[in-house]
Rosetta silent file (secondary structure, phi, psi, omega in degrees, C-alpha in Angstrom):
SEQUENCE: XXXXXXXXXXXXXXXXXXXXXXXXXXXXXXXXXXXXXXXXXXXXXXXXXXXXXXXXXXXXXXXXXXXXXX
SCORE:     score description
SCORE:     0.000 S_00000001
   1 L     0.000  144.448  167.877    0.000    0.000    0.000 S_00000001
   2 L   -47.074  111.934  161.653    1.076    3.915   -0.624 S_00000001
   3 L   -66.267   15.881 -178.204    2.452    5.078    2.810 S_00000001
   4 L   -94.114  -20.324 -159.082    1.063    8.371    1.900 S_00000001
   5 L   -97.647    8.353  162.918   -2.143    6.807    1.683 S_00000001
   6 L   -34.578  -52.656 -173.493   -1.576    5.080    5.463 S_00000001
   7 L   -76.428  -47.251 -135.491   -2.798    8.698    7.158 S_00000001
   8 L  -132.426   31.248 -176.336   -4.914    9.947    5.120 S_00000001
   9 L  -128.749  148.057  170.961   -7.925    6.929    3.607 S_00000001
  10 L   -86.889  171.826 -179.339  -10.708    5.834    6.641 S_00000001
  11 H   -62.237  -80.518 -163.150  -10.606    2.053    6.604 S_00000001
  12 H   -36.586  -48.396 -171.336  -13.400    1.569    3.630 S_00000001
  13 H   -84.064  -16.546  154.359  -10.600    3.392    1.431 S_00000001
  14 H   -60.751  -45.644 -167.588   -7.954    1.210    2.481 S_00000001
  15 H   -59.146  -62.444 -149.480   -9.796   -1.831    2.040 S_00000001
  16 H   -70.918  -44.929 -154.883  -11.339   -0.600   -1.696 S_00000001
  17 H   -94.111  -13.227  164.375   -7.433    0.432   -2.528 S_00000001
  18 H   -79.458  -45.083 -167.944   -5.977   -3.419   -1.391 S_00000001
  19 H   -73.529  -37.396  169.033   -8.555   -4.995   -3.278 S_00000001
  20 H   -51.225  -47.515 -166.393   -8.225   -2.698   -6.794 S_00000001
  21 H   -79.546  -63.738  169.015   -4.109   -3.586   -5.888 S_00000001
  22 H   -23.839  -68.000 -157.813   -5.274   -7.168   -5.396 S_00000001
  23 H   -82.316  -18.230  156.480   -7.147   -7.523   -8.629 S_00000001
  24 H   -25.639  -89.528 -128.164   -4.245   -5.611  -10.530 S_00000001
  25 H   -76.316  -56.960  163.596   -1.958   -8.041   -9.339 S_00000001
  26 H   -68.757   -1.957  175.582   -4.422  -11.077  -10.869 S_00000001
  27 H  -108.327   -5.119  165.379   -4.615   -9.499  -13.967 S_00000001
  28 H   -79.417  -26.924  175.749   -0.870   -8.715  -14.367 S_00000001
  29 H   -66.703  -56.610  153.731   -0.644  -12.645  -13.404 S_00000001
  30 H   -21.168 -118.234  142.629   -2.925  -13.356  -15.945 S_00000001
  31 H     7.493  -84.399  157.592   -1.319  -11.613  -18.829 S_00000001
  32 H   -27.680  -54.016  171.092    2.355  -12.907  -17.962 S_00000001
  33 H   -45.919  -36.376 -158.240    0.560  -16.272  -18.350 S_00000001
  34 H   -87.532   -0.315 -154.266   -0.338  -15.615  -21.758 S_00000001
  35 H   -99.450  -46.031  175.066    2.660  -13.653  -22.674 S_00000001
  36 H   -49.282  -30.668  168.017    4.665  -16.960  -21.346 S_00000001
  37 H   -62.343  -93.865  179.561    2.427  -19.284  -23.605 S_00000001
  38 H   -13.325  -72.094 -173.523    3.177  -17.503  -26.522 S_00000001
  39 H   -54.234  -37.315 -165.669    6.869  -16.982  -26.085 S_00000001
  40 H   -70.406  -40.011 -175.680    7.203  -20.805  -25.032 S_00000001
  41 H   -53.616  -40.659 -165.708    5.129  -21.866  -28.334 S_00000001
  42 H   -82.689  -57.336  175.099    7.756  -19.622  -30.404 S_00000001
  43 H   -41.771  -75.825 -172.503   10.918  -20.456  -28.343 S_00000001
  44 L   -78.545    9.680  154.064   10.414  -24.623  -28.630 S_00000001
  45 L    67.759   62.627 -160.417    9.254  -23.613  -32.827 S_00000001
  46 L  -110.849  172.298 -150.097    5.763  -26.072  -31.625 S_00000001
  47 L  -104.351  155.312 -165.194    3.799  -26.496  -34.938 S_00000001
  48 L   -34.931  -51.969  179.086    1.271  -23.750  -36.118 S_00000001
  49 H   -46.263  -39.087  152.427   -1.735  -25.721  -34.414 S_00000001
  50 H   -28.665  -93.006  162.225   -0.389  -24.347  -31.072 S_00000001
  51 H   -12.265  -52.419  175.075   -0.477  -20.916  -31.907 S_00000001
  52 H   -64.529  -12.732 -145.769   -3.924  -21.477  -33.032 S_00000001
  53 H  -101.442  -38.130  179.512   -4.872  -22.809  -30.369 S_00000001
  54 H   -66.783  -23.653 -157.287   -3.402  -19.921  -27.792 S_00000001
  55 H   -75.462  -38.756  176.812   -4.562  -17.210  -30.090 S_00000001
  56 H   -65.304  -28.778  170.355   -8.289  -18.789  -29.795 S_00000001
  57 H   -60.588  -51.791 -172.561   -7.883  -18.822  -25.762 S_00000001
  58 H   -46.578  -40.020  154.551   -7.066  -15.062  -26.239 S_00000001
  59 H   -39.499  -72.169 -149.861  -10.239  -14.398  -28.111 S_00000001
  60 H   -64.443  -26.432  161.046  -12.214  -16.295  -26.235 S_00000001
  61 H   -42.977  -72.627 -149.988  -10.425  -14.569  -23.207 S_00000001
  62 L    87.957   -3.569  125.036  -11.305  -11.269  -24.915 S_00000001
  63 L   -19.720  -47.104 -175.062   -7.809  -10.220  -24.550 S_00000001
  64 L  -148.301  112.461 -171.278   -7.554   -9.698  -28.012 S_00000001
  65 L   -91.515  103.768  149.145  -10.425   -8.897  -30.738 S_00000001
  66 L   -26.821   99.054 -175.343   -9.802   -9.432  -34.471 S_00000001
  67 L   -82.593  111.596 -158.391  -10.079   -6.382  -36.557 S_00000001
  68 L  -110.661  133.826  167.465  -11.719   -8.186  -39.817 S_00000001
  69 L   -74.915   97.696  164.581  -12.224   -6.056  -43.394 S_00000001
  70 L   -48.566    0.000    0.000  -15.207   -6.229  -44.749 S_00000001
């Protein structure tokens, strides 16, 4: 937590600013996972069907949308 914000938040604003820092923290977790997937797919050169397969978590995730041309 911010020691500045030690003094000067009531408990409900402490609480509110660990859990926002909390859910950060799973979505930075998150994210590394996928960034590790990825790298690991490219790094052991695993056959295309991988890739497809992470890129479709990512979707499905909503991590990442497809911009398609009409």
């Amino acid at each position: 937590m911010n020691p500045e914000c030690m003094n000067c938040c009531n408990k409900e604003e402490k609480e509110r600013y660990r859990d926002i820092v909390d859910t950060q923290h799973l979505v930075i977790e998150d994210l590394t996972e996928c960034i590790n997937g990825i790298a690991e797919i490219i790094h052991m050169q695993m056959p295309l069907e991988y890739q497809d397969e992470w890129l479709l978590r990512i979707i499905e995730t909503g991590i990442w949308r497809p911009e398609y041309n009409d």
